[in-house]
C-alpha positions as CSV (number, residue, x, y, z in Angstrom):
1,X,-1.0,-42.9,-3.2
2,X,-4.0,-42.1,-5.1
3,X,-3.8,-38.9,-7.2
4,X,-7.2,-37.7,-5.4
5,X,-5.1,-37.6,-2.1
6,X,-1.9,-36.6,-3.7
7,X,-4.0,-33.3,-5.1
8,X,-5.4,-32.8,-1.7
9,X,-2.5,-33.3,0.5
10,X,-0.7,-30.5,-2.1
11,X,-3.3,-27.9,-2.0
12,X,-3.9,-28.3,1.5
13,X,0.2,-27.8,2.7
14,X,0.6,-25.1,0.2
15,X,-2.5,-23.5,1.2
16,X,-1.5,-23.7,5.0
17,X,2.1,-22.4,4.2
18,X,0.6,-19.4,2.4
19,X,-1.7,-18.8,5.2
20,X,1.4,-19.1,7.7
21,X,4.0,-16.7,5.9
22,X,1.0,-14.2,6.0
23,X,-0.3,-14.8,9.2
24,X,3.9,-14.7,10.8
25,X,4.2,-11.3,8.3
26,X,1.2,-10.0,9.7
27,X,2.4,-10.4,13.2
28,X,5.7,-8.9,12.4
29,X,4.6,-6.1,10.6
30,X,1.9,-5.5,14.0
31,X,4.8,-5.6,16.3
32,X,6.9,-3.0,14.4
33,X,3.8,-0.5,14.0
34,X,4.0,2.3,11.9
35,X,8.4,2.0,11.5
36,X,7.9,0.1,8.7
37,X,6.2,3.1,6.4
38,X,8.7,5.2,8.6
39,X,11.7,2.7,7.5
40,X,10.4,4.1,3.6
41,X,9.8,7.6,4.4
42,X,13.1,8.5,6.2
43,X,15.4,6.1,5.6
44,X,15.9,6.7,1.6
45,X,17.9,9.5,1.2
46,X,20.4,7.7,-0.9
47,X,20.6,4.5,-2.9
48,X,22.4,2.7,-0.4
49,X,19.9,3.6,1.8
50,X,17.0,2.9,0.2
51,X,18.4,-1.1,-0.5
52,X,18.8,-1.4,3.0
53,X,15.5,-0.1,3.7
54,X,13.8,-2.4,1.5
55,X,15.9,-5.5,3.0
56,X,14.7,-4.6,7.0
57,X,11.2,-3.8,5.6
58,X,11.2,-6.8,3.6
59,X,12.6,-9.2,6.1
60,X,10.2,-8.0,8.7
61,X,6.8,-8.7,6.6
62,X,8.2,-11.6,4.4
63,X,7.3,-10.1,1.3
64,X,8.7,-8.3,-1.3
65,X,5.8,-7.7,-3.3
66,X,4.0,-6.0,0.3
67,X,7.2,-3.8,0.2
68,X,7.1,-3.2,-3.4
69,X,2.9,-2.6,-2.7
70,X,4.3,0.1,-0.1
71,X,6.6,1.5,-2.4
72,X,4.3,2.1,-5.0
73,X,2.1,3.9,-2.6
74,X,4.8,6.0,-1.3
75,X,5.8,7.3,-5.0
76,X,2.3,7.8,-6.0
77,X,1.4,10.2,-3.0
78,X,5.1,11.9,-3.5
79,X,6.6,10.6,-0.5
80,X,9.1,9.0,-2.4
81,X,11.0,9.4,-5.9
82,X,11.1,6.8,-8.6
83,X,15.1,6.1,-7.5
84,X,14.2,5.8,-4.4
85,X,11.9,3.5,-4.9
86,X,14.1,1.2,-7.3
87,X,16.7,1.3,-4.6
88,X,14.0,-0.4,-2.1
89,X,12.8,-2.8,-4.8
90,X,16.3,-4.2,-5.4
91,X,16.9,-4.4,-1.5
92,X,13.6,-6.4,-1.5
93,X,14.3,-9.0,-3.8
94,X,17.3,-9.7,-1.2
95,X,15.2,-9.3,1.7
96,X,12.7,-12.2,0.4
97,X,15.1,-14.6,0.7
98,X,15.5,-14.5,4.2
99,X,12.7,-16.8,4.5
100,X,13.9,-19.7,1.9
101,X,16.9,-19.7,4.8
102,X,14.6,-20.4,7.2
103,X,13.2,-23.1,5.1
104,X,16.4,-24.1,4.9
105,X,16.7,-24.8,8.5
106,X,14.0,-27.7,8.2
107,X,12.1,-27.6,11.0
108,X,9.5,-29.5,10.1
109,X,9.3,-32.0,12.6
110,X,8.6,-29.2,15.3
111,X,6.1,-28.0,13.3
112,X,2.9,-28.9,15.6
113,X,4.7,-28.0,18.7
114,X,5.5,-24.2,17.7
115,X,1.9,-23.9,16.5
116,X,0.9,-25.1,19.9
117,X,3.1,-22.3,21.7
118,X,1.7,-19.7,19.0
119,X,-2.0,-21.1,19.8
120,X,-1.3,-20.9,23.7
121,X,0.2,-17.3,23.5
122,X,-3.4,-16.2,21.2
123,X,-5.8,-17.6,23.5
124,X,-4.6,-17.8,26.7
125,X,-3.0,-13.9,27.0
126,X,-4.2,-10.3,26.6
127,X,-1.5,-8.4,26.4
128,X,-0.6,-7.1,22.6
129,X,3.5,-8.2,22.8
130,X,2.2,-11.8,23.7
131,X,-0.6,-12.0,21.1
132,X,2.0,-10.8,18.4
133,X,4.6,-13.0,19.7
134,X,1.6,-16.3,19.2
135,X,0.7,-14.8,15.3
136,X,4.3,-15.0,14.3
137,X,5.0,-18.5,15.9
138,X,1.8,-19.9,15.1
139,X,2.6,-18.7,10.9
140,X,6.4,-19.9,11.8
141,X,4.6,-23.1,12.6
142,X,2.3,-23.3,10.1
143,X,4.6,-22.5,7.6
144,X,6.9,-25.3,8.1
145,X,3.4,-28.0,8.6
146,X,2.7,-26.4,5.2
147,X,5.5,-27.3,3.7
148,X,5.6,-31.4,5.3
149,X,2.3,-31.6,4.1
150,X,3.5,-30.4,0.5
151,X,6.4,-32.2,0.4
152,X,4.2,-36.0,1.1
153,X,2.1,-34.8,-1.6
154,X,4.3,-34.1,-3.9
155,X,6.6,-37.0,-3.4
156,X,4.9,-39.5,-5.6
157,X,6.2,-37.1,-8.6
158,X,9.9,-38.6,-8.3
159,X,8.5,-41.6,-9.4
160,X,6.6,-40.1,-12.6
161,X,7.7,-40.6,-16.3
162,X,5.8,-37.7,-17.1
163,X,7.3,-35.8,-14.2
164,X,10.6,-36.7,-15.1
165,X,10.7,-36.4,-18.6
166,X,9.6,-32.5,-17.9
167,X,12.4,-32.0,-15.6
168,X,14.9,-33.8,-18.0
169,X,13.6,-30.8,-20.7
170,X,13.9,-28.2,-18.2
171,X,17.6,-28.8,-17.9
172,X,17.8,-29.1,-21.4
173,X,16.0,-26.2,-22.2
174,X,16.0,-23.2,-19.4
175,X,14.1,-20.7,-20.9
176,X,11.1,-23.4,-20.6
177,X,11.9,-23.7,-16.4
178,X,12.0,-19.6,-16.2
179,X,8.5,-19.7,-17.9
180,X,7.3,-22.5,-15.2
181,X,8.3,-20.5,-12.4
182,X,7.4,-17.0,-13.4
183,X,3.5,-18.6,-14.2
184,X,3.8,-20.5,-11.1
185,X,4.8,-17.2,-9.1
186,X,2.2,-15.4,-10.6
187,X,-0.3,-17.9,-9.9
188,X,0.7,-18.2,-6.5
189,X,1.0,-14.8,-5.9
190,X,4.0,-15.4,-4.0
191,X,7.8,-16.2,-4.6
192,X,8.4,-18.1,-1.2
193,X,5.6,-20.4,-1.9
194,X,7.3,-21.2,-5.1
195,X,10.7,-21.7,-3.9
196,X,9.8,-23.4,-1.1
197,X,8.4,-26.1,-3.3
198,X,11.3,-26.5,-5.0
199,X,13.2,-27.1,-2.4
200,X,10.6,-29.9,-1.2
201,X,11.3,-31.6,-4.8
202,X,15.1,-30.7,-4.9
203,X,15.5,-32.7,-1.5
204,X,13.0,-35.7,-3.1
205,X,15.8,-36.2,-5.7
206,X,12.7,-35.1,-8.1
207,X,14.5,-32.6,-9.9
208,X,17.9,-32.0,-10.8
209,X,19.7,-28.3,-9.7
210,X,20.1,-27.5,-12.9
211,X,16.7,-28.0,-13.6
212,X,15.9,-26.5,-10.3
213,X,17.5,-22.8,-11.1
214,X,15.8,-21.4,-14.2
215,X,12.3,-22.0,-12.0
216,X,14.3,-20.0,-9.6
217,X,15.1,-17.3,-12.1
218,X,11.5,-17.4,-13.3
219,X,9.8,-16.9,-10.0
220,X,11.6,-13.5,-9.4
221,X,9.8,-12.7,-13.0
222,X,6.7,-13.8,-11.6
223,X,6.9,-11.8,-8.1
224,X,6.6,-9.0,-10.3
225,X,2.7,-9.4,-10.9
226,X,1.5,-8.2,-7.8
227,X,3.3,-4.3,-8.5
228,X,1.9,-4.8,-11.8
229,X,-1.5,-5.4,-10.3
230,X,-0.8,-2.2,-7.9
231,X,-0.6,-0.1,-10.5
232,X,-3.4,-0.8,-12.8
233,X,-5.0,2.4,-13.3
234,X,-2.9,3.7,-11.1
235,X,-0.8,6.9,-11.4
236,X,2.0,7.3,-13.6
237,X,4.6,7.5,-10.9
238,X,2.7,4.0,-9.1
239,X,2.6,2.6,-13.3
240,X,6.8,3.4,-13.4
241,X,7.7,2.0,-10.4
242,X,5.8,-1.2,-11.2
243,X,7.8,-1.0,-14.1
244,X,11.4,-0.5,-12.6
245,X,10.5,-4.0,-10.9
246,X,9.7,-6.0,-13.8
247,X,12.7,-4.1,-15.8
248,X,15.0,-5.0,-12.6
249,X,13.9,-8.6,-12.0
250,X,13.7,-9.4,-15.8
251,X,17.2,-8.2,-16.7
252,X,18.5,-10.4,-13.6
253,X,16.5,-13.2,-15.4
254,X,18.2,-13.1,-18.7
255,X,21.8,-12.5,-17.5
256,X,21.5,-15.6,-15.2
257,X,19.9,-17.7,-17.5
258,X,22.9,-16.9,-19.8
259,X,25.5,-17.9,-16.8
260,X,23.5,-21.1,-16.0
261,X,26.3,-23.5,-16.3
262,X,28.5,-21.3,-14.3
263,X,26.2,-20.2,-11.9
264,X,25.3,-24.4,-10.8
265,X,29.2,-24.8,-11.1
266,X,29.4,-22.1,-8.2
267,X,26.4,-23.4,-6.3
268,X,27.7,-27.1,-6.5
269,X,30.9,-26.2,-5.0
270,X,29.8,-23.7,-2.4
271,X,27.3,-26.7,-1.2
272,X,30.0,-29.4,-1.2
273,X,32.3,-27.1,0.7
274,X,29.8,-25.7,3.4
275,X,28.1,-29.2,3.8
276,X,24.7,-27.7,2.8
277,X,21.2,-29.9,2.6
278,X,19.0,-29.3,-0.9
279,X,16.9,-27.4,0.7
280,X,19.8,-24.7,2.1
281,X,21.6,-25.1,-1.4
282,X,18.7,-23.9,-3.1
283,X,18.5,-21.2,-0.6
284,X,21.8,-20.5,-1.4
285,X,20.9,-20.7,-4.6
286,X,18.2,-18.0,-4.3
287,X,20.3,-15.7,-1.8
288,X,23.3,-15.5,-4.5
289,X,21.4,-15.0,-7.5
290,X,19.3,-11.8,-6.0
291,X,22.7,-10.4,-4.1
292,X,24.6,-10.7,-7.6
293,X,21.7,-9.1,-9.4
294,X,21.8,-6.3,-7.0
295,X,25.2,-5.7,-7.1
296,X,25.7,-5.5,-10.9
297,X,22.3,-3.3,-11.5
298,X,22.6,-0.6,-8.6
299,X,24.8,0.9,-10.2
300,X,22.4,1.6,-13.3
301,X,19.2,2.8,-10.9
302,X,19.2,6.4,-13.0
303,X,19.4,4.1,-16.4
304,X,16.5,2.5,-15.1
305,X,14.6,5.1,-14.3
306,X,15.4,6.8,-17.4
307,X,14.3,4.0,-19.2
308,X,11.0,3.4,-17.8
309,X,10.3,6.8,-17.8
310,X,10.4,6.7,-21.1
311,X,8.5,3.0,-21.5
312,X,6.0,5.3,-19.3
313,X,5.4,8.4,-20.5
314,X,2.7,10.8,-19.3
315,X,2.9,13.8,-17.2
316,X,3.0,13.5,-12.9
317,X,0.0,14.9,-11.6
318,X,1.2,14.3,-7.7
319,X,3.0,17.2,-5.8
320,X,6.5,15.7,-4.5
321,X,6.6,15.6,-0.5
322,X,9.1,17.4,1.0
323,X,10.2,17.5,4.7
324,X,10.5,21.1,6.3
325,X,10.0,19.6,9.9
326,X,13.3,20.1,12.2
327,X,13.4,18.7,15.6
328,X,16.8,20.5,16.4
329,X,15.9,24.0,16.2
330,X,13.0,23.7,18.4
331,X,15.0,25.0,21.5
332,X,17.4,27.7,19.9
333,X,14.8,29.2,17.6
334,X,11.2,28.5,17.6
335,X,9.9,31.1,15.9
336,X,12.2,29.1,12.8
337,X,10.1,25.9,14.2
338,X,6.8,27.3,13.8
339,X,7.6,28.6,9.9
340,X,8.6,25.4,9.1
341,X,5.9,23.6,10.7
342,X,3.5,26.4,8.7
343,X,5.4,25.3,5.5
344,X,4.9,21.9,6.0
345,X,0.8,22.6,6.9
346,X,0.3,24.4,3.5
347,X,1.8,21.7,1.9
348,X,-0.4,19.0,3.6
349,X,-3.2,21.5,2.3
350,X,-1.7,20.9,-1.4
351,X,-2.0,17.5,-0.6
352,X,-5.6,17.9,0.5
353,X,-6.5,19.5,-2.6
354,X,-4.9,17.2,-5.2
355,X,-7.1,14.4,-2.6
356,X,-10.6,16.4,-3.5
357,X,-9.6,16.5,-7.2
358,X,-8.8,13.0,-7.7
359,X,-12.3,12.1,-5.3
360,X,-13.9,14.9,-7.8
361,X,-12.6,12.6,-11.0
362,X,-13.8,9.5,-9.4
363,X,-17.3,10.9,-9.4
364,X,-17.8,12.2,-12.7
365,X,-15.5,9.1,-14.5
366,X,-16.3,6.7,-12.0
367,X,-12.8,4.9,-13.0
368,X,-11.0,2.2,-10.3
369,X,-7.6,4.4,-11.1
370,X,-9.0,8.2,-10.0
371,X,-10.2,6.1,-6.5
372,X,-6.6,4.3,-6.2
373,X,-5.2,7.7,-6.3
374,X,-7.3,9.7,-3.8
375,X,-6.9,6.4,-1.6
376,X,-3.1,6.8,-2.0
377,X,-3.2,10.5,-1.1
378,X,-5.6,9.9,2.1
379,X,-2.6,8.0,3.6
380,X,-0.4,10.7,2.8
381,X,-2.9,13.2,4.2
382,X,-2.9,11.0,7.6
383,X,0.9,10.6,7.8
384,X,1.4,14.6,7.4
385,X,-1.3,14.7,10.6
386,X,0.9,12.2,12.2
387,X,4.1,14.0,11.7
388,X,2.9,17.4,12.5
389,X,0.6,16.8,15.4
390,X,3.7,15.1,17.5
391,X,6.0,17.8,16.0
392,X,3.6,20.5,17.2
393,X,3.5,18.8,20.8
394,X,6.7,18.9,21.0
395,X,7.1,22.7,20.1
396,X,4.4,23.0,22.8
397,X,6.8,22.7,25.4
398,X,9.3,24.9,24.6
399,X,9.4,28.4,25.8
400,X,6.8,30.5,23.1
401,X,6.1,34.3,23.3
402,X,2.1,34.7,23.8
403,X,2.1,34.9,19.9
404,X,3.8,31.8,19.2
405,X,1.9,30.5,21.8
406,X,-1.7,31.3,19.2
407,X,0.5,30.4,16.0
408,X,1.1,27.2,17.5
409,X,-2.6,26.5,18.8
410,X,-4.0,27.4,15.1
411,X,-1.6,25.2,13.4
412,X,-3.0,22.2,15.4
413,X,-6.1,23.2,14.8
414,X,-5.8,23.7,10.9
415,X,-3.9,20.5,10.9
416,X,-6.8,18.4,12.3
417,X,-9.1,20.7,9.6
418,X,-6.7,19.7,6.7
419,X,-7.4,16.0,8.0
420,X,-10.9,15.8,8.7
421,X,-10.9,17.0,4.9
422,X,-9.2,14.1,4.0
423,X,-11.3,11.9,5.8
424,X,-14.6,13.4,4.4
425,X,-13.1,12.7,0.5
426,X,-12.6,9.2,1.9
427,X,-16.6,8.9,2.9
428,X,-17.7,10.4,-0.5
429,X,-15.4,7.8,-2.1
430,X,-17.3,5.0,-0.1
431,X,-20.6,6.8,-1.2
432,X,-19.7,6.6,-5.1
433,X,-19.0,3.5,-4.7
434,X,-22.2,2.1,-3.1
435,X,-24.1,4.5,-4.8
436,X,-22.4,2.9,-8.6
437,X,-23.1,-0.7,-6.7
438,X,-26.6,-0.1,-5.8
439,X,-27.6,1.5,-9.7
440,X,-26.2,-1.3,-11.2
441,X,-28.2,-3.6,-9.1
442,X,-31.7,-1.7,-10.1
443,X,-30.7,-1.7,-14.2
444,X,-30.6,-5.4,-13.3
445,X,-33.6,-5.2,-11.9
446,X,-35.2,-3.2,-14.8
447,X,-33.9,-5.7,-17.4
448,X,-35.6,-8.7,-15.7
449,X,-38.9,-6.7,-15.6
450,X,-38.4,-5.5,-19.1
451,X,-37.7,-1.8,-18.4
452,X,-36.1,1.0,-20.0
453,X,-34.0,3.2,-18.5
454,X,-31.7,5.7,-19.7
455,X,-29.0,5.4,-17.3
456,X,-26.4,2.9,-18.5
457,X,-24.5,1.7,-15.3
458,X,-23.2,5.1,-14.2
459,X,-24.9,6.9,-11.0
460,X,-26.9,10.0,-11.9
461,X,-24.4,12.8,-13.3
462,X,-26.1,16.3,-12.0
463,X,-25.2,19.7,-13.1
464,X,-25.7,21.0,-9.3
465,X,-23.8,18.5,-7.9
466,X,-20.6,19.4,-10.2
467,X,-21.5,22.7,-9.0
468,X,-21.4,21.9,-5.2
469,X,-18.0,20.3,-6.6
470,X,-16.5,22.9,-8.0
471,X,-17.3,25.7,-5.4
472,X,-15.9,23.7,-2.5
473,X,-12.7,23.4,-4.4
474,X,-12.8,26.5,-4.8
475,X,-13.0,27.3,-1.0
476,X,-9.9,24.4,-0.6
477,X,-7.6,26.3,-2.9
478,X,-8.5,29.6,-1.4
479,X,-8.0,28.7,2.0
480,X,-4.5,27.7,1.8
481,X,-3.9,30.6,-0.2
482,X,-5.3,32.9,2.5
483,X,-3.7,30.6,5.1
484,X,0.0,31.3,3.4
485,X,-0.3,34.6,2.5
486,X,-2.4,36.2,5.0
487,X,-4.9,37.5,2.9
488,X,-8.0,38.5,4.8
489,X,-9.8,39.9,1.3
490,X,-9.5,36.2,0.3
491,X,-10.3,34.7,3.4
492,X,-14.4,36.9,3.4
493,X,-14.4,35.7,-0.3
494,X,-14.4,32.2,1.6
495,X,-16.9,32.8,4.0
496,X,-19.5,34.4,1.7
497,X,-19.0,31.6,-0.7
498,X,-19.8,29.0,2.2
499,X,-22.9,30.8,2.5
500,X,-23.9,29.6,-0.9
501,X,-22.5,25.9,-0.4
502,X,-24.8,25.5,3.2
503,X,-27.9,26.5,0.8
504,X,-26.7,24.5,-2.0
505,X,-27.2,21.2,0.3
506,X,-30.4,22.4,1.4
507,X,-31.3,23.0,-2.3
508,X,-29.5,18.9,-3.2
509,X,-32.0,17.4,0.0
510,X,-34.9,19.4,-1.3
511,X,-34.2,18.5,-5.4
512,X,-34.1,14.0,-4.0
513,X,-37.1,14.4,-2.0
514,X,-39.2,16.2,-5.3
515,X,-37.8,13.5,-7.6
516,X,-38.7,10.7,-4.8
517,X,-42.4,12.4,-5.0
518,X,-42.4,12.3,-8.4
519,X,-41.2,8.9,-8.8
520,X,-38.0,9.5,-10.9
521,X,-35.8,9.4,-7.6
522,X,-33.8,6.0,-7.3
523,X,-32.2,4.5,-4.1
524,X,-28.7,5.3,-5.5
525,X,-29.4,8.9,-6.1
526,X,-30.4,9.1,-2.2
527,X,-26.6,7.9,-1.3
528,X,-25.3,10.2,-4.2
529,X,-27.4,13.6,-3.1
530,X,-28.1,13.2,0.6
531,X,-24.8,11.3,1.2
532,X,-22.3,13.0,-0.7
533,X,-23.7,16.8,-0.2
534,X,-23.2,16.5,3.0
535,X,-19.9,15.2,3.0
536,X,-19.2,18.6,0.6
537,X,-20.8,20.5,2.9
538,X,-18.5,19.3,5.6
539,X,-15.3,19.8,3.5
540,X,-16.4,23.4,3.0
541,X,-17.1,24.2,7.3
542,X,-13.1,23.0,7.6
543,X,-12.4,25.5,5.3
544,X,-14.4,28.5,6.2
545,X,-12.6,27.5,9.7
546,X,-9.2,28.0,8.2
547,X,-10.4,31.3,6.8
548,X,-11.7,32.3,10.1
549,X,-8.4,31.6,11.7
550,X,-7.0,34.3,9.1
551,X,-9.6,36.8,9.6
552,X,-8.6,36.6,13.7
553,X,-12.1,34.1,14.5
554,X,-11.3,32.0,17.2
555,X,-13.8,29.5,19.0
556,X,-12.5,29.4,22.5
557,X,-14.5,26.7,24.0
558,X,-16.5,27.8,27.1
559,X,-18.1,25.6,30.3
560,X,-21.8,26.2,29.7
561,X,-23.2,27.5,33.0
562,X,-26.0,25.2,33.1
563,X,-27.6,23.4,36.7
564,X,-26.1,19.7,36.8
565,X,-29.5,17.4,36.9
566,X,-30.0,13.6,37.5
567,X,-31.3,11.7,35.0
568,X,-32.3,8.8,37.1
């Protein structure tokens, strides 16, 4: 086989087996909704919970570094705490080896035939259980084409000196097969891709087990890129948890490396015993090694987060998320329901706020991480919407005094307020960006032509802009401390001071439109003053709204009594 075709038939399977453990983890994680994130939320109370959270969430998406992506998330919007989330990396690393198992099974030659039945169910069916059903069968397919088409392409290597004279120092020298399979995990981007190519050369005969398990050790080093990558410029709680996985999967490195000869004595003997092919033994392999790591590091999961604590220092600038919401008191004591359901509406507001100060920083830095975190907080924002819209529904059905009845009403109200909020941070987000995209583009320009300009890759900082900024914080912060203490005083204060935010966007379209006449307006500053003031503008009605449900305001909406007309 020529080495052309050998390269081709490689990149090809490995880029079809990739394609199919994301396509079938796509499918999975469509089928099971939104319970994954709610596997996370709920379902980590303690550290034996939170590994076996990470395993189901893991095993369902076939991928530890999506669940460690998740987790990341979580901690940085204060859904979860750092332990937490080292219990769910550490049940991840064991819920990623589910699919070397099914590797395992080797069912390559009805490869073709399940990607038929996936392809069938796709095309050929319109209802949402069957179209999931056809992603995951049609990855489950490709995955295993993926890996024949690998495993042809890689078998001329068995008959390489070169080849073989690597492998021969990889036994020898372990440390050198970690560092091959923590670069190729991180080139990858994925640990199954990795061991399921050493399973294809373990079954060719072209490498040797012990050979086989330091690349095995070194791809759970490498697995750890993709947190890393999460957290750049992250926050500090995302930048830890990042580096309680590289801490955990490192240390499990080391003290397996150390236990090499051992660990293939156990292997070999397990395999002889249970009649296992090479490509189950190194399954086996992989299975053992991540359950023995787990086992002898949970029980260190507050020395590890001590640790990279300290490896990480810096303040946390997130609230921490806690749950007031109580399904079981709904019938015996609502008015108990509604107070919790209010505490858990000013602290969606909290989460709001810290949303509009990290959109804020993104504007005047313009920095990736200040985006990641408002990003991060938006989800947040839309899970607390979730959970307390269908928590409020419920509470609507239970017997409420006339009161309760209005309590109830405004809370869904001022939750949908608290969310459009959210969602307005997200649009001026998308209008920095743009707006940073489209300046650089024209200082491109101007350098071609030869032009000056005094703007150096940042879109136009202005002092009334901050302004606008700065009072509709204002009104944020003031509404959910009128909203929770029930002060009307503070609540006018709110109303007057949207007064002055309405003419301030007036004043922001008027102040583009002069420059534009005077021929100092560029097209980004029309995203970044048109765009953007508006957005403000609209963060600060959803406000003034909460303030008017303190002050007593409501907007019952009314049939207009006008004559019904044909238009045609």
């Amino acid at each position: 086989m020529e080495i052309q075709e050998m390269l081709f038939q490689f990149a090809g399977g490995l880029g079809i087996f990739l394609f199919g453990i994301k396509y079938m983890g796509d499918g999975l994680q469509q089928s099971a909704g939104d319970n994954l994130r709610e596997i996370l939320n709920r379902f980590t109370s303690t550290p034996l919970r939170s590994v076996l959270a990470g395993i189901v969430v893991t095993a369902l998406i076939q991928s530890s570094s999506g669940t460690t992506v998740l987790a990341v998330g979580l901690v940085s919007a204060g859904f979860m705490t750092l332990k937490q989330a080292i219990g769910v990396i550490m049940g991840a690393n064991v819920g990623t080896t589910v699919t070397a198992f099914i590797i395992g099974i080797n069912l390559g030659a009805y490869a073709l035939p399940i990607i038929a039945v996936g392809a069938f169910c796709l095309f050929f069916s319109k209802r949402q259980f069957i179209n999931n059903f056809g992603q995951i069968a049609f990855g489950f397919g490709a995955l295993f084409y993926g890996l024949e088409l690998m495993g042809k392409g890689m078998a001329p290597l068995q008959e390489s000196p070169v080849f073989a004279d690597l492998m021969l120092k990889v036994a020898d020298q372990p440390i050198l097969g970690v560092g091959i399979g923590t670069l190729l995990t991180m080139v990858l981007q994925s640990s199954s891709a990795t061991v399921g190519i050493l399973q294809q050369l373990y079954a060719q005969g072209s490498v040797t087990l012990q050979a086989a398990l330091p690349i095995l050790f070194g791809d759970n080093i490498g697995t750890t890129i993709t947190a890393v990558l999460a957290a750049l410029g992250a926050s500090v709680a995302a930048r830890r948890t990042a580096g309680s996985h590289v801490i955990f999967n490192l240390v499990g490195a080391v003290i397996f490396t150390v236990l090499l000869q051992p660990f293939t004595y156990v292997i070999t003997n397990l395999s002889g015993y249970l009649g296992l092919n090479p490509e189950m033994q190194i399954a086996f392999a992989h299975g053992i090694f991540n359950l023995s790591n787990l086992l002898i590091q949970f029980w260190f999961i507050n020395q590890i987060a001590y640790l990279v604590t300290k490896l990480v220092p810096g303040k946390e600038s997130i609230i921490q998320y806690n749950s007031h919401l109580d399904t079981r008191i709904m019938q015996t004591a609502p008015s108990m329901a509604l107070n919790q359901a209010k505490q858990e509406l000013i602290q969606m507001g909290h989460f709001v706020e810290e949303e509009f100060k990290a959109t804020f920083n993104y504007y005047e830095k313009q920095k990736d991480g200040d985006q990641t975190n408002a990003l991060q907080l938006e989800e947040a924002v839309d899970n607390f919407d979730r959970r307390l819209t269908e928590y409020l529904m419920k509470l609507s059905t239970v017997n409420l005094t006339n009161n309760e009845n209005e309590e109830q009403t405004s809370m869904m109200e001022m939750t949908k307020d608290f969310e459009r909020m959210g969602d307005h941070c997200e649009n001026i987000m998308e209008n920095i960006q743009e707006a940073v995209r489209v300046e650089k583009k024209q200082l491109a320009k101007d350098k071609k032509e030869g032009k000056k300009s005094s703007r150096e890759g940042k879109v136009l900082f202005d002092d009334d802009m901050v302004n606008m900024f700065n009072k509709v914080g204002k009104n944020i912060h003031d509404a959910i401390q009128a909203y929770e203490s029930g002060d009307t005083e503070l609540a006018q204060k709110i109303m007057k001071r949207e007064e002055q935010i309405n003419a301030m966007e007036r004043l922001l379209r008027k102040k583009y439109t002069r420059m534009l006449n005077d021929g100092t307006g560029r097209p980004s500053d029309g995203i970044l003053f048109v765009d953007i003031a508006s957005n403000l503008e609209r963060v600060s009605d959803h406000a003034a709204h909460i303030a008017e449900h303190v002050l007593g305001i409501r907007h019952e909406y009314q049939t207009p009594l006008i004559e019904r007309e044909e238009w045609f």
